[in-house]
BAMI-499603 format. One record per residue (C-alpha): residue number from 1; x, y, z. Coordinates in Angstrom, 1 decimal, decimal comma. Layout:
N
<node><num>NUM</num><xx>X</xx><yy>Y</yy><zz>Z</zz></node>
...
This chain:
251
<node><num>1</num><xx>-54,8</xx><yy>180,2</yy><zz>106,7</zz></node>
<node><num>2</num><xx>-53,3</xx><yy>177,3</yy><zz>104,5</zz></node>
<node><num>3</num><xx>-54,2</xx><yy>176,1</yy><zz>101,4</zz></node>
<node><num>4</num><xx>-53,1</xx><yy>174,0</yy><zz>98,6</zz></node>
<node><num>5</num><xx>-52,0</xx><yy>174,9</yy><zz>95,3</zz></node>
<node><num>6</num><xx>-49,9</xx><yy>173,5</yy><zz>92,7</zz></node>
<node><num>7</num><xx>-46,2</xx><yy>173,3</yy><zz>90,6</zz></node>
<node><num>8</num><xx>-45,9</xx><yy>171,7</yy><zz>87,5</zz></node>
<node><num>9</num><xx>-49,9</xx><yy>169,9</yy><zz>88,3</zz></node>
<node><num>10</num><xx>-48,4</xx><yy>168,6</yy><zz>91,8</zz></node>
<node><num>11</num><xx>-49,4</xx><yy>169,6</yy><zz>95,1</zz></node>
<node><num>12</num><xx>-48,2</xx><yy>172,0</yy><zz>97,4</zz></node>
<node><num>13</num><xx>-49,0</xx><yy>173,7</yy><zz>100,6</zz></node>
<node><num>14</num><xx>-49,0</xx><yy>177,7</yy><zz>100,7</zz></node>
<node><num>15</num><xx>-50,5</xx><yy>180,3</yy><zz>103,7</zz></node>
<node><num>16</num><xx>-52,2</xx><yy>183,4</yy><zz>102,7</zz></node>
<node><num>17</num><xx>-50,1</xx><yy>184,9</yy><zz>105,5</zz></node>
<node><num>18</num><xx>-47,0</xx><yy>185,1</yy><zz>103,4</zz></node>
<node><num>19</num><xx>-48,1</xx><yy>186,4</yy><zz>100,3</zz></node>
<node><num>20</num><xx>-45,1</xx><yy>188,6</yy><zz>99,4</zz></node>
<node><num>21</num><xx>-42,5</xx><yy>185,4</yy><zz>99,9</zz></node>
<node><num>22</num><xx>-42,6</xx><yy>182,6</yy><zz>97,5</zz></node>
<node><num>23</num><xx>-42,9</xx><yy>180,0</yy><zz>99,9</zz></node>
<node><num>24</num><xx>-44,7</xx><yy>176,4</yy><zz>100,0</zz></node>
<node><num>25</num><xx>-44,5</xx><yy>173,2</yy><zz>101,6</zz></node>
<node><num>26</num><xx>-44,4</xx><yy>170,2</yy><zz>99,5</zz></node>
<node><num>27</num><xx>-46,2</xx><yy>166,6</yy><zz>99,3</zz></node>
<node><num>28</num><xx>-46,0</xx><yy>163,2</yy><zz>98,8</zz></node>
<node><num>29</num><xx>-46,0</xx><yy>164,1</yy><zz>95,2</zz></node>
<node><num>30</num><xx>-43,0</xx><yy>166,4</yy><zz>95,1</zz></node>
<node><num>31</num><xx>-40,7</xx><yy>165,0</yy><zz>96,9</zz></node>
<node><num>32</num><xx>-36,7</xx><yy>166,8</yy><zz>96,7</zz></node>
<node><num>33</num><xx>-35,1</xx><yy>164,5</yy><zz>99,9</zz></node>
<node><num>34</num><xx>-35,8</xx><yy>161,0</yy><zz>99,4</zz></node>
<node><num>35</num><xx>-34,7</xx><yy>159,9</yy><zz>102,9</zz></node>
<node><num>36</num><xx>-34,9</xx><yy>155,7</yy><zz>102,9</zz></node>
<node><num>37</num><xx>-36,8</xx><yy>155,5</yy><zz>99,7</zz></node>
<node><num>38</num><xx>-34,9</xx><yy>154,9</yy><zz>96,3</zz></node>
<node><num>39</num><xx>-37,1</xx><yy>157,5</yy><zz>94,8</zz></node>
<node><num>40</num><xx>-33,3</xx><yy>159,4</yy><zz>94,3</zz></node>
<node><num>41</num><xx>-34,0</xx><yy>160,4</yy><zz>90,1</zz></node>
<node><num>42</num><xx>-37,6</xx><yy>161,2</yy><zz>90,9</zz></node>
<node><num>43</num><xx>-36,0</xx><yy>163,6</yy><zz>93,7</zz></node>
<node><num>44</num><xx>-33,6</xx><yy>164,9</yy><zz>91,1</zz></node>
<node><num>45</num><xx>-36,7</xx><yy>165,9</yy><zz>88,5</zz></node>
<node><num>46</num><xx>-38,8</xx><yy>167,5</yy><zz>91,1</zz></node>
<node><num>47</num><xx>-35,3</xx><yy>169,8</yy><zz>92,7</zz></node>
<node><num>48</num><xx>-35,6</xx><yy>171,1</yy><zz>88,4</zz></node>
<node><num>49</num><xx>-39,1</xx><yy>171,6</yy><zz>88,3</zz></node>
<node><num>50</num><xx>-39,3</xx><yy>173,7</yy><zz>91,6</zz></node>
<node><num>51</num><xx>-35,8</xx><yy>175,5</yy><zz>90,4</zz></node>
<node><num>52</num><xx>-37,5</xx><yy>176,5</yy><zz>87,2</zz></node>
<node><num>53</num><xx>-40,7</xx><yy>177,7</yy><zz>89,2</zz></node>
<node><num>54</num><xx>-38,7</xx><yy>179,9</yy><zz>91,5</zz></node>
<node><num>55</num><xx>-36,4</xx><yy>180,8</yy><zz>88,3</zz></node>
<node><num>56</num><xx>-33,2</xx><yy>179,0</yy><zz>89,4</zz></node>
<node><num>57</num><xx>-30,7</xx><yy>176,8</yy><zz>88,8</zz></node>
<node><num>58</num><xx>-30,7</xx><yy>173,9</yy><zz>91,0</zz></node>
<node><num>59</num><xx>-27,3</xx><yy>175,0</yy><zz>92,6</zz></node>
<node><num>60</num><xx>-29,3</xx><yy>178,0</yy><zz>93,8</zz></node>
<node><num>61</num><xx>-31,4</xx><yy>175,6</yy><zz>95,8</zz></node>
<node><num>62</num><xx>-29,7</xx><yy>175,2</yy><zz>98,9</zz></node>
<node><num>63</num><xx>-30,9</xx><yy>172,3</yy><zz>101,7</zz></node>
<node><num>64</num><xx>-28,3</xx><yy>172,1</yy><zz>104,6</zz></node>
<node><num>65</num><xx>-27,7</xx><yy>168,5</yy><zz>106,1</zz></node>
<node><num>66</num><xx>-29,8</xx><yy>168,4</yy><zz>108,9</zz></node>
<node><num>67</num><xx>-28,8</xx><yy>166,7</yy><zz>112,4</zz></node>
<node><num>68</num><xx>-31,0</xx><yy>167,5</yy><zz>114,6</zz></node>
<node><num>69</num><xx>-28,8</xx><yy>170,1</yy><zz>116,1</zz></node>
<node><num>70</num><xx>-29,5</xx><yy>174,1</yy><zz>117,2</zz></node>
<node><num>71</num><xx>-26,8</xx><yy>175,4</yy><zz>114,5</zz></node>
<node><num>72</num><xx>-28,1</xx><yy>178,1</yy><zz>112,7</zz></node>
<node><num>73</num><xx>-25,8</xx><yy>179,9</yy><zz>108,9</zz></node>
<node><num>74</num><xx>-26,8</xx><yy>182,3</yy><zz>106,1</zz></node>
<node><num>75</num><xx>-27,3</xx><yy>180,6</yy><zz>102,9</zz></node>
<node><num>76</num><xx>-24,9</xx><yy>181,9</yy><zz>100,4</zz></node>
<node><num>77</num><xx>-24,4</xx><yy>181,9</yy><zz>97,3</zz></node>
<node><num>78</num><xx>-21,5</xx><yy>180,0</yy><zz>95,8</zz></node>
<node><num>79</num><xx>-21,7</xx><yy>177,8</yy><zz>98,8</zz></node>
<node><num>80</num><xx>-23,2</xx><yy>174,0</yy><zz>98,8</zz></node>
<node><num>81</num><xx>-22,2</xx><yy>172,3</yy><zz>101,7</zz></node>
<node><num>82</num><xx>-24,0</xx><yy>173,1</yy><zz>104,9</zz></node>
<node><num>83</num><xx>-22,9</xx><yy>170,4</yy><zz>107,6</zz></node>
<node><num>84</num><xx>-25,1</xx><yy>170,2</yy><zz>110,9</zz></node>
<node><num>85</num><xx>-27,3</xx><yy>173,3</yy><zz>110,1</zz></node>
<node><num>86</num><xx>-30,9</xx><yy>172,7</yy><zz>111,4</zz></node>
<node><num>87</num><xx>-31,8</xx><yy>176,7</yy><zz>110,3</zz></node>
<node><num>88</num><xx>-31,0</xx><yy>178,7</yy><zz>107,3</zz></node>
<node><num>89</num><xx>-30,9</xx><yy>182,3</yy><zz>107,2</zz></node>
<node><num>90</num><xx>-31,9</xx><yy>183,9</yy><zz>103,6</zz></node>
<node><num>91</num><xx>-31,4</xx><yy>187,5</yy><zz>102,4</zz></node>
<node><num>92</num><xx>-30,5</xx><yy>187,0</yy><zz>98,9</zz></node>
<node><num>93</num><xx>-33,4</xx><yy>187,4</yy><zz>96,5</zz></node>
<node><num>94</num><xx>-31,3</xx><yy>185,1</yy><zz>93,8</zz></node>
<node><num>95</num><xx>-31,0</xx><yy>181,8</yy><zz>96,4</zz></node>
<node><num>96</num><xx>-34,2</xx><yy>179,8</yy><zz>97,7</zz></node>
<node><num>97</num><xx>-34,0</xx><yy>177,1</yy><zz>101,0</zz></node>
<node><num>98</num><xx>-35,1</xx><yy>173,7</yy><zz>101,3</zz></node>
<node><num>99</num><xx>-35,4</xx><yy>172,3</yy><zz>104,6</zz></node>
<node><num>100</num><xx>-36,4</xx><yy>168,5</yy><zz>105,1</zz></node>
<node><num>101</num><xx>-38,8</xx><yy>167,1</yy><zz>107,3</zz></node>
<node><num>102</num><xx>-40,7</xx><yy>163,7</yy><zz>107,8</zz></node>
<node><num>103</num><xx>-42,9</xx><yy>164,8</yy><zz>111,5</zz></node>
<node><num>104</num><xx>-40,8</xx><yy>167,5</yy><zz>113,0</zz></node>
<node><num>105</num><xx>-41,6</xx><yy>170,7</yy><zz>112,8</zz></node>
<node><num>106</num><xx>-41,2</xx><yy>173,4</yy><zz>110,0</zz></node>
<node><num>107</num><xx>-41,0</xx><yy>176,8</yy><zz>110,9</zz></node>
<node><num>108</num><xx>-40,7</xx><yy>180,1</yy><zz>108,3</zz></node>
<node><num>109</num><xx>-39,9</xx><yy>182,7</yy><zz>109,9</zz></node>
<node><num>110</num><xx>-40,1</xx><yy>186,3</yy><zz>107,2</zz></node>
<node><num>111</num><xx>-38,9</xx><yy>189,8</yy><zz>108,5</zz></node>
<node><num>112</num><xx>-41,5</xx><yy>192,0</yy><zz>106,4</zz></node>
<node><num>113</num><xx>-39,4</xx><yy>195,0</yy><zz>107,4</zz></node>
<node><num>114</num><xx>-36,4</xx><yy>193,9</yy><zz>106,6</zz></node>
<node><num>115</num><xx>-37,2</xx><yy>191,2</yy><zz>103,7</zz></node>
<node><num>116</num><xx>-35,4</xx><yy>188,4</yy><zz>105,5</zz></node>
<node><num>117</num><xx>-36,4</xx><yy>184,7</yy><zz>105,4</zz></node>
<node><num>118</num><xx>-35,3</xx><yy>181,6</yy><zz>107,6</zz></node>
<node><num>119</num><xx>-36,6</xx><yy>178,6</yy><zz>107,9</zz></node>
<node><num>120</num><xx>-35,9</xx><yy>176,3</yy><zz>111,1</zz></node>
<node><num>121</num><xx>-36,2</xx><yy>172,3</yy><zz>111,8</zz></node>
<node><num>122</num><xx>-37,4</xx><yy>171,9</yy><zz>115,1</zz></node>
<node><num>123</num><xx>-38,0</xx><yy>167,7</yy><zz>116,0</zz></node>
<node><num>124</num><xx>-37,6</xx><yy>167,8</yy><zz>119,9</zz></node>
<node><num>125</num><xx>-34,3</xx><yy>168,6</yy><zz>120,1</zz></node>
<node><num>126</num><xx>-34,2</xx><yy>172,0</yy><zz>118,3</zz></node>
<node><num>127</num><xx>-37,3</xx><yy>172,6</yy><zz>119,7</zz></node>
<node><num>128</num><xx>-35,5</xx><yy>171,7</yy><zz>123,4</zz></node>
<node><num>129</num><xx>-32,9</xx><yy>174,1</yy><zz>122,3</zz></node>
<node><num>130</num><xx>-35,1</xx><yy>176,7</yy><zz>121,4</zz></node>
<node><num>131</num><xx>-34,3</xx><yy>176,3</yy><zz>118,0</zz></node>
<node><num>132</num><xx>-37,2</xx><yy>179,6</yy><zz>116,4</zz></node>
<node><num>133</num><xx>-36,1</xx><yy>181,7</yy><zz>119,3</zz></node>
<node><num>134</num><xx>-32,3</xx><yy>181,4</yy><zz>118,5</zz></node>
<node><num>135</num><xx>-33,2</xx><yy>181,9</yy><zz>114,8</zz></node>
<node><num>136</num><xx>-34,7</xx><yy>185,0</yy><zz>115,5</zz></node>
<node><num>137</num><xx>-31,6</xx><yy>186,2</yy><zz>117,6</zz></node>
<node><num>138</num><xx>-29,3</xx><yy>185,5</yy><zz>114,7</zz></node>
<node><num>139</num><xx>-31,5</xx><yy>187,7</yy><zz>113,0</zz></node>
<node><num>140</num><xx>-31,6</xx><yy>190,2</yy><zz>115,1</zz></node>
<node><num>141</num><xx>-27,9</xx><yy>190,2</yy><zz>115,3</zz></node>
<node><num>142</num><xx>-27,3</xx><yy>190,1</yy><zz>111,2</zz></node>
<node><num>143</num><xx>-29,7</xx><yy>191,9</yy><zz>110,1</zz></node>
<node><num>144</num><xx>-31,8</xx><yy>193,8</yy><zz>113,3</zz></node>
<node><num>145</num><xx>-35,0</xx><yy>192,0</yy><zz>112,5</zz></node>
<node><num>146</num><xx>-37,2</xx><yy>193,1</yy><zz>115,7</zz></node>
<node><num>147</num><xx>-39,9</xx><yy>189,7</yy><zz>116,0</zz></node>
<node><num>148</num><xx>-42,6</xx><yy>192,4</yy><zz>115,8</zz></node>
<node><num>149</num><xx>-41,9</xx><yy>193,0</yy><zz>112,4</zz></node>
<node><num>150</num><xx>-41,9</xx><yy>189,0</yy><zz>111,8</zz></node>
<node><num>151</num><xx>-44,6</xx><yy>186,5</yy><zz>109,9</zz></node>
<node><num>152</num><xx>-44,0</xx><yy>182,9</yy><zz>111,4</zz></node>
<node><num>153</num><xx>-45,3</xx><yy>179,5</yy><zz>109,7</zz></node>
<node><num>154</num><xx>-45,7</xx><yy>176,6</yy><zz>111,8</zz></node>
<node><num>155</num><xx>-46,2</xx><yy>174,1</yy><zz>109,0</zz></node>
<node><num>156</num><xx>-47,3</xx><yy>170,2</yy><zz>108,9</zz></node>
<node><num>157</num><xx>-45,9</xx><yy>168,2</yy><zz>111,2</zz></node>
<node><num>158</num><xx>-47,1</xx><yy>165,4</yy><zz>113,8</zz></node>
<node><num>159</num><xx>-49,6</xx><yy>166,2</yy><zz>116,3</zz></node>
<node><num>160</num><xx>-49,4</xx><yy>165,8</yy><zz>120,0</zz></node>
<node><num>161</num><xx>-52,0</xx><yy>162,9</yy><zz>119,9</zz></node>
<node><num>162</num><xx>-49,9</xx><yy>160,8</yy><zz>118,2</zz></node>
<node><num>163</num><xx>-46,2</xx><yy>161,7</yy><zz>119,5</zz></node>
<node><num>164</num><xx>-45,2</xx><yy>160,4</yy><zz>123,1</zz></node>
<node><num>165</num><xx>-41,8</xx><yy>161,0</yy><zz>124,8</zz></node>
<node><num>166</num><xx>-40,7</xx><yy>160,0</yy><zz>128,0</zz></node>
<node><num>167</num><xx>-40,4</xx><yy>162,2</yy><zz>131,0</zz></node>
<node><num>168</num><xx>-36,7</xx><yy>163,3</yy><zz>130,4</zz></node>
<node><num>169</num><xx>-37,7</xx><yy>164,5</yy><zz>127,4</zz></node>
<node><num>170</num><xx>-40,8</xx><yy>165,9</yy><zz>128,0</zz></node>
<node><num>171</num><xx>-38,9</xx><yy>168,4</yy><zz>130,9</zz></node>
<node><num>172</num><xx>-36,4</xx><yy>169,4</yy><zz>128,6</zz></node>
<node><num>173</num><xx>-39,3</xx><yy>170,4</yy><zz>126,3</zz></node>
<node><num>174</num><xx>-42,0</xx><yy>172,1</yy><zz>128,6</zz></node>
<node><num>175</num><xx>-39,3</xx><yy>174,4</yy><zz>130,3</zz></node>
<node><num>176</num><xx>-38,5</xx><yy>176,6</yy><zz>127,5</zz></node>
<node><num>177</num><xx>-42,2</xx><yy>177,7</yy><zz>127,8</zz></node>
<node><num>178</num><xx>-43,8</xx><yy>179,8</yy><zz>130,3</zz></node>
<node><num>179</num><xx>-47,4</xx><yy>180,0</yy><zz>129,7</zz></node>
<node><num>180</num><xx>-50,4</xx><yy>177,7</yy><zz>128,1</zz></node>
<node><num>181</num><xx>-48,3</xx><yy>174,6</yy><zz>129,0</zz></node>
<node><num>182</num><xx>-51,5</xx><yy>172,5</yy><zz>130,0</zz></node>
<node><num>183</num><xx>-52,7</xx><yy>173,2</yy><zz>126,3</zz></node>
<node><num>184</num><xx>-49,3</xx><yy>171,1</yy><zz>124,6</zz></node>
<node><num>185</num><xx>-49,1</xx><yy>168,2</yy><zz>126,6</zz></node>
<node><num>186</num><xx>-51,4</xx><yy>165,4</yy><zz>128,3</zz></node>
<node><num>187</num><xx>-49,9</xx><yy>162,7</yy><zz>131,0</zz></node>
<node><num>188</num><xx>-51,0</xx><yy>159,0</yy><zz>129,0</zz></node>
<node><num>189</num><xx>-51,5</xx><yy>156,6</yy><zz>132,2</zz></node>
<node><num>190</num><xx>-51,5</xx><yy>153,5</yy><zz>130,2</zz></node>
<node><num>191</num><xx>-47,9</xx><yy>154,4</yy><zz>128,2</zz></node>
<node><num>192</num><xx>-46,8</xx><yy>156,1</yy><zz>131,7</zz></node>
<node><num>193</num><xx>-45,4</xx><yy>158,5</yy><zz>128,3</zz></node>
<node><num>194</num><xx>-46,1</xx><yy>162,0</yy><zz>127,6</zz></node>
<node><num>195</num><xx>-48,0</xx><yy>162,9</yy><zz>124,8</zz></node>
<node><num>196</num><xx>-46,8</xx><yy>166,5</yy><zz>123,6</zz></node>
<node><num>197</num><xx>-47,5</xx><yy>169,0</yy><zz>120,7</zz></node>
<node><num>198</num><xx>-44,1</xx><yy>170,3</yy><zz>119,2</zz></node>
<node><num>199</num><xx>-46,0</xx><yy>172,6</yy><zz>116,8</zz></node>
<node><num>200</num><xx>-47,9</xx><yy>174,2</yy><zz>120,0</zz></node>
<node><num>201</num><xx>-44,7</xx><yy>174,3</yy><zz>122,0</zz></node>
<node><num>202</num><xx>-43,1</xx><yy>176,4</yy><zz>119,2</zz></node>
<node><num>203</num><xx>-46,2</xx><yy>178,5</yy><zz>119,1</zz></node>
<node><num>204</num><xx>-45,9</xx><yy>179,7</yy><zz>122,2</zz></node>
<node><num>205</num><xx>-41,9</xx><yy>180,3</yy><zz>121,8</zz></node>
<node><num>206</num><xx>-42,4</xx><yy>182,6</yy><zz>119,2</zz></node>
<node><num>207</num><xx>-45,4</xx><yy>184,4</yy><zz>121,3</zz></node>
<node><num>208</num><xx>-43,2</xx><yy>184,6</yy><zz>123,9</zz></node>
<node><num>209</num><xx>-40,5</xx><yy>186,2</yy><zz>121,6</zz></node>
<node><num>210</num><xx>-43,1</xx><yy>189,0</yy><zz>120,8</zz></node>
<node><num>211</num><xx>-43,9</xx><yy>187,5</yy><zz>117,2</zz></node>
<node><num>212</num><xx>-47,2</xx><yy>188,1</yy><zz>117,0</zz></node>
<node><num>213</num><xx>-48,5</xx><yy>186,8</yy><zz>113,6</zz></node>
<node><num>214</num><xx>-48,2</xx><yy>183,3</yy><zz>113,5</zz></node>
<node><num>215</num><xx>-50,1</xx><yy>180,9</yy><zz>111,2</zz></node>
<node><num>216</num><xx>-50,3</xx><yy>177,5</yy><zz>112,8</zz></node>
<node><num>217</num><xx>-51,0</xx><yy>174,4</yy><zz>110,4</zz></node>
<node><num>218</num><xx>-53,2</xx><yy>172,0</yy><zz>111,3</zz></node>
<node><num>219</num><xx>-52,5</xx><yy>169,1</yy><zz>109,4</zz></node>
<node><num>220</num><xx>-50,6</xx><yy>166,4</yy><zz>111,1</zz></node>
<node><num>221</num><xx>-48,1</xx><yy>164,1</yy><zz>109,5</zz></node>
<node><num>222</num><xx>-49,1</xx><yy>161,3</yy><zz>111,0</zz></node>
<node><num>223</num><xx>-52,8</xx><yy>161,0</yy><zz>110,7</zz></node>
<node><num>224</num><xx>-52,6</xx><yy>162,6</yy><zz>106,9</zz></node>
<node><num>225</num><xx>-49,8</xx><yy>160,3</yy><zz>105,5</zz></node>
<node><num>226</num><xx>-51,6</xx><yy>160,0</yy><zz>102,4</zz></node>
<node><num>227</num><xx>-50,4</xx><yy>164,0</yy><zz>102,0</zz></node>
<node><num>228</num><xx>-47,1</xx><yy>164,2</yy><zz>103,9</zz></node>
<node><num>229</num><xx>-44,2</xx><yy>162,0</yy><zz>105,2</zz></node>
<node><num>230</num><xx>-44,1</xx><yy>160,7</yy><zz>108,3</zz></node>
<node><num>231</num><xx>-41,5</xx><yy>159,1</yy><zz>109,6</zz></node>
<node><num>232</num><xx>-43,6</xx><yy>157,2</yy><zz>113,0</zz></node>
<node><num>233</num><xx>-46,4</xx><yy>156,3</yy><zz>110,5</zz></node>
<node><num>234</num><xx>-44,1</xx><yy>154,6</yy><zz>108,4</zz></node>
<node><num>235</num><xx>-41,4</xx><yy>153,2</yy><zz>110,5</zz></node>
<node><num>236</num><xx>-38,7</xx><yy>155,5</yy><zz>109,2</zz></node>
<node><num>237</num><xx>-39,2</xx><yy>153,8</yy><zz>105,9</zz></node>
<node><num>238</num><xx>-40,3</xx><yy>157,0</yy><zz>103,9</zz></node>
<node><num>239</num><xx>-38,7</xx><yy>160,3</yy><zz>102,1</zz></node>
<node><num>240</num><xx>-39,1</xx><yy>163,8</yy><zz>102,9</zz></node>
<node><num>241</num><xx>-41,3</xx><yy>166,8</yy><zz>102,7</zz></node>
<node><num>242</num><xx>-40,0</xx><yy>170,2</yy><zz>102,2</zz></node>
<node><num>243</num><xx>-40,1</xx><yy>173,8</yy><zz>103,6</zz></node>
<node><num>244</num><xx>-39,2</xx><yy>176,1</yy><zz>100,7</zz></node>
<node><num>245</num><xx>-38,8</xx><yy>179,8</yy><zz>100,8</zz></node>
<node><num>246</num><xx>-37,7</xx><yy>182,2</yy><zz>97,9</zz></node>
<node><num>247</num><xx>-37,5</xx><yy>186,2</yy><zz>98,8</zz></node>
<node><num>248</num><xx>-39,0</xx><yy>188,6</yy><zz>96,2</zz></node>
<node><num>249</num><xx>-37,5</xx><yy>192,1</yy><zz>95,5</zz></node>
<node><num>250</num><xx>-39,8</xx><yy>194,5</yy><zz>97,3</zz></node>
<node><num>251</num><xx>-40,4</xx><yy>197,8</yy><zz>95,7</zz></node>
C-alpha cells in the first residue's frame, strides 16, 4: 500500500512494502531533475535536502542519464557519470539512486535476502526490452538474488486510459507477456490506436519472473498532474519526478 509522507515539510511517496529500504518517490514539490523547466537552483536545493535526509553528500546521490535504453550498471562509489543506463544496481549501504521519470514507469526492485536494491525506467521501450526482467538477471548474476526473495514497486506513472500507441508498438509490447494480456490493453476504434497499461505490463513481467510481492501504484501521472510530472499532460514542457532508494545495514 502507498502512502505519502514528508522530507523537509514536502511531499513524498513511500509503500509500507519496503519498510527496511529508505525509499520514496518524489512530487511536484521536490523536484531533483528539472527536465524543460528552469527550476535548475530549486533542483540543486532539494538534491541537499534529500542528501541530508538519507545522510549524504550529494556526490553520493547517483542518477544515471537516462535514454530510454535496456542498459543496466552498479552504482559505485567514486563514480558520477552513468551514460545510457535506464537501471541502477545498488549494494552499497553509503550510495543512494535517483532515477527520473515524467509518465514512464518506475520500478524498485529490493532483494530482502541479499539486501540489494535497483531501480529500473521502463517508458515502452525498456519495458519492450524487458527492462525489470533483465534487471533481475543482472542480479541474479552479481549478486544470486533468486526473484522469490524480491519486493518490487511499480510506482506512479501514466495509466493505460490515457496512453495510446500504434500497433507496431503495441506488438512489441504485449509479446513479452504471456498471460492477463486482455487486462493491459483495449483496441480505441475512433484513434484506430491502442490504449495500453505499461505499469500492468510490468506487473505481469515480474509475476512471470516468480516475483511474487509486488506493490502496484495506482496513481497515474496524467490524471494527477497536480502531484506528479507528466510529460503528455504537459506537452513535454515539465521536470521530473524521482525514484529514490537508499539500502540500510541489516543486523
Amino acid at each position: 500500500m502507498f502512502y505519502f509522507d514528508e522530507i523537509a515539510g514536502k511531499k513524498v511517496l513511500k509503500s509500507t512494502m519496503l519498510p527496511m529500504v529508505e525509499h520514496f518517490f518524489t512530487t511536484r514539490e521536490i523536484p531533483i531533475a528539472a527536465g524543460a523547466l528552469d527550476i535548475a537552483d530549486e533542483c540543486l536545493k532539494n538534491r541537499e535536502i534529500i542528501a541530508n535526509h538519507l545522510e549524504i553528500s550529494t556526490k553520493a546521490l547517483i542518477s544515471p542519464t537516462q535514454t530510454h535504453s535496456s542498459n543496466i550498471t552498479i552504482a559505485q562509489k567514486m563514480k558520477s557519470d552513468y551514460p545510457e543506463t535506464d537501471a541502477l544496481v545498488l549494494s552499497s549501504k553509503n550510495l543512494a539512486i535517483a532515477l527520473n521519470f515524467a509518465d514512464c514507469v518506475p520500478v524498485m526492485l529490493y532483494d530482502k535476502k541479499n539486501n540489494i536494491g535497483a531501480i529500473a525506467h521502463a517508458g515502452w521501450r525498456g519495458t519492450a526490452a524487458k527492462i525489470v526482467p533483465e534487471t533481475l538477471k543482472f542480479m541474479a548474476n552479481y549478486y544470486e538474488t533468486d526473484p522469490q526473495d524480491v519486493i518490487a514497486l511499480i510506482g506512479p506513472a501514466i495509466s493505460g486510459e490515457n496512453y495510446q500507441v500504434d500497433k507496431e508498438v503495441f506488438e512489441k509490447i504485449i509479446k513479452t507477456i504471456n498471460s492477463s494480456q486482455d487486462e493491459c490493453y483495449r483496441y480505441d476504434e475512433n484513434s484506430k490506436k491502442f490504449n495500453i497499461d505499461l505499469k500492468k505490463v510490468n506487473y505481469y513481467q515480474l509475476k512471470e519472473n516468480n516475483v511474487n510481492e509486488i506493490d502496484l501504484c495506482g496513481y497515474c501521472t496524467f490524471d494527477s498532474s497536480d502531484i506528479f510530472f507528466s510529460y503528455r499532460k504537459e506537452n513535454g514542457k515539465t521536470a521530473r519526478h524521482s525514484a529514490v532508494m537508499k539500502l540500510k545495514e541489516i543486523n
